[in-house]
C-alpha positions as CSV (number, residue, x, y, z in Angstrom):
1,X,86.5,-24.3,32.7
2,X,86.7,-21.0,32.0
3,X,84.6,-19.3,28.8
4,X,87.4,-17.5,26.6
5,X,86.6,-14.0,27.4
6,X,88.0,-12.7,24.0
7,X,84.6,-13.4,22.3
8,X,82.9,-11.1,24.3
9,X,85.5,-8.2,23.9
10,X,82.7,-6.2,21.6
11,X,80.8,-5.4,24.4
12,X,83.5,-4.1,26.2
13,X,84.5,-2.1,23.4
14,X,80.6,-0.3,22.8
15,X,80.7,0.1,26.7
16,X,84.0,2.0,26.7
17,X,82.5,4.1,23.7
18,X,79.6,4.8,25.5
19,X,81.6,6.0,28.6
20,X,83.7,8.4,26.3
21,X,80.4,10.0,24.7
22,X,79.2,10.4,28.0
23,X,82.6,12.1,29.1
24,X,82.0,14.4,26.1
25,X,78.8,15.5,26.7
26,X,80.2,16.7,30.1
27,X,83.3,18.2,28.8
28,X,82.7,19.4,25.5
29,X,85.7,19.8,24.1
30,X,85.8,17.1,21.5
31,X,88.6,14.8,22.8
32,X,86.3,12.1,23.9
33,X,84.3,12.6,21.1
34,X,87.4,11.5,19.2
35,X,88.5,8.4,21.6
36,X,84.6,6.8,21.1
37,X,85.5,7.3,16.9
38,X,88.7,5.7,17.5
39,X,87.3,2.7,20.1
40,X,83.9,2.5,17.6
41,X,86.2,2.6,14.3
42,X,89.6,0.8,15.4
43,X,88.4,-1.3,18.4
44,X,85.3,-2.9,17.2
45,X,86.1,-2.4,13.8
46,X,89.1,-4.8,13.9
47,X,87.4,-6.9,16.4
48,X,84.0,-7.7,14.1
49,X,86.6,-8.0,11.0
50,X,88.8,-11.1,13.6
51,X,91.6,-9.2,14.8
52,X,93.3,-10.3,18.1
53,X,92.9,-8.0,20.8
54,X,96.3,-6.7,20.6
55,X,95.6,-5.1,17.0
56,X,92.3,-4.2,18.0
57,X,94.3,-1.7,20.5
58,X,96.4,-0.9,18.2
59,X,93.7,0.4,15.7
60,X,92.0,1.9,18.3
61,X,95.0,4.1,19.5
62,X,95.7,4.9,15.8
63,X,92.4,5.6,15.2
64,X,91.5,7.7,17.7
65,X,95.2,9.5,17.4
66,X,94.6,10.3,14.0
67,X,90.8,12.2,14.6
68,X,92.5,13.8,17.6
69,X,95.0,15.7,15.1
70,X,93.3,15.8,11.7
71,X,89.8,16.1,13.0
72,X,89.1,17.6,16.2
73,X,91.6,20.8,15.3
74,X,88.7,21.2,12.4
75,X,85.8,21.0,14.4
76,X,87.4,23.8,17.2
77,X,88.0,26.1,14.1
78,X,84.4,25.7,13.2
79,X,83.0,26.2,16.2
80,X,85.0,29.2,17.0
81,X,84.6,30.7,13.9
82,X,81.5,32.4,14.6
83,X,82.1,33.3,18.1
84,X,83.4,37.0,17.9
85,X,83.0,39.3,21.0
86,X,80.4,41.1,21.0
87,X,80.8,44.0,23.4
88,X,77.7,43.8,26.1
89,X,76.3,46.2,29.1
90,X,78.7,49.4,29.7
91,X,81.2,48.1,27.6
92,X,78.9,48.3,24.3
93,X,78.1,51.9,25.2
94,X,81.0,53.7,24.2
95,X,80.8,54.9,20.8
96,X,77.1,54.8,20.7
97,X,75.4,57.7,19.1
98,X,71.8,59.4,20.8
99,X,70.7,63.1,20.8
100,X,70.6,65.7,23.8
101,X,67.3,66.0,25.3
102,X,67.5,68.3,28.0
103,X,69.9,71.4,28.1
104,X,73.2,71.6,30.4
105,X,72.4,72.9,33.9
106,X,76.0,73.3,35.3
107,X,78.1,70.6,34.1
108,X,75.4,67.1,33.9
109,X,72.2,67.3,31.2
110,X,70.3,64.0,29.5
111,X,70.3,62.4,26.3
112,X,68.6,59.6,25.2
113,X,71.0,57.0,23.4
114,X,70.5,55.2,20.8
115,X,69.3,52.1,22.1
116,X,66.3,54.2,24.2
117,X,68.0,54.7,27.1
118,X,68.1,57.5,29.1
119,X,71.1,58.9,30.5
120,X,73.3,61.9,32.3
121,X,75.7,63.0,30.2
122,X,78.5,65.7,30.8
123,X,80.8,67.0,28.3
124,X,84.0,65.8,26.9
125,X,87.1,67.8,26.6
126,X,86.7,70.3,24.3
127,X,83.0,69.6,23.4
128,X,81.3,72.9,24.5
129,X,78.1,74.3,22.7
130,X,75.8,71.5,22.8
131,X,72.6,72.3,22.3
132,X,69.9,70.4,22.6
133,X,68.6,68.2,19.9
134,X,72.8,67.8,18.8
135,X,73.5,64.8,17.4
136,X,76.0,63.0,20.1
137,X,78.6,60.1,20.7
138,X,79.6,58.2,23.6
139,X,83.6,58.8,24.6
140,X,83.6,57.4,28.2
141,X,81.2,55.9,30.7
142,X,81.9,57.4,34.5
143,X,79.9,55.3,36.4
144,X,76.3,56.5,36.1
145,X,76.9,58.9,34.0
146,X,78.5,59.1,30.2
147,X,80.4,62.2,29.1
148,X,79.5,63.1,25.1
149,X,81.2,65.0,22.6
150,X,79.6,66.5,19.4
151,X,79.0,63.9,16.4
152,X,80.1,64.5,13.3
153,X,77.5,65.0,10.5
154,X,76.7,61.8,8.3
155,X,75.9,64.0,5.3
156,X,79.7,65.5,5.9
157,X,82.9,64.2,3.3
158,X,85.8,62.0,5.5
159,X,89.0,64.1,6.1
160,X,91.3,64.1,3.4
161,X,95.0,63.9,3.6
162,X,96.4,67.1,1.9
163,X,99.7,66.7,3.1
164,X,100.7,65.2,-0.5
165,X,99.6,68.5,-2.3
């Protein structure tokens, strides 16, 4: 005769576990991570307590539904949390301060940035008399080269509205 396979349904339900954790570890998004809680918790929960296999699926499903939505949403925030852009290569270069090290000749000259680069520069709109030594900022990147306008002093006071006077 045949051996009641119910009795072994635990090992199918650490097997199935084991093949969501493995799915997880490949996706990484949490979802799988969520079915093995609900198979681990529901399935062989209800199956070491007695429960026939129908309500061992059930509690699986419910389990693993319930983490889904209460749970996983959680663990996304968290992880996103402390993933703010952080602007990288050209695109962290605008705004960046340095100071003019060699004088204009025609339109291009140097500065050295900031972060200890070195780079041609040409003037914004507007920004003649640099000298060098001036304190500058990156406004644009042009390809190779960055055009700079004049930086405002750090010792200076913030514009004040005196449209209200």
């Amino acid at each position: 005769m045949l051996p009641d396979l119910t009795q072994y349904l635990w090992i199918a339900w650490l097997v199935l576990a084991l093949v969501f954790v493995i799915i997880e570890l490949l996706t990484l998004e949490f979802t799988f991570l969520m079915l093995a809680g609900g198979t681990l918790i529901g399935g062989l929960g209800i199956n070491l307590l007695g429960g026939p296999w129908w309500l061992q699926v059930m509690g699986a499903a419910a389990v693993s539904a319930l983490l889904l939505f209460t749970i996983r949403p959680l663990l996304l925030r968290a992880l996103h949390r402390s993933s703010a852009l952080q602007p990288t290569n050209v695109d962290a270069i605008r705004g960046l301060g340095g100071r003019l090290a060699a004088p204009f000749a025609g339109d291009v000259a140097a500065a050295r940035l900031d972060n200890g680069e070195l780079w041609s520069v040409t003037r914004s709109p507007g920004s003649d008399g640099l000298a060098v030594g001036d304190r500058i900022v990156v406004t644009a990147v042009r390809g190779a080269m960055v055009e700079v306008a004049l930086a405002a002093p750090a010792d200076s006071p913030l514009p004040t509205d005196r449209s209200t006077d």
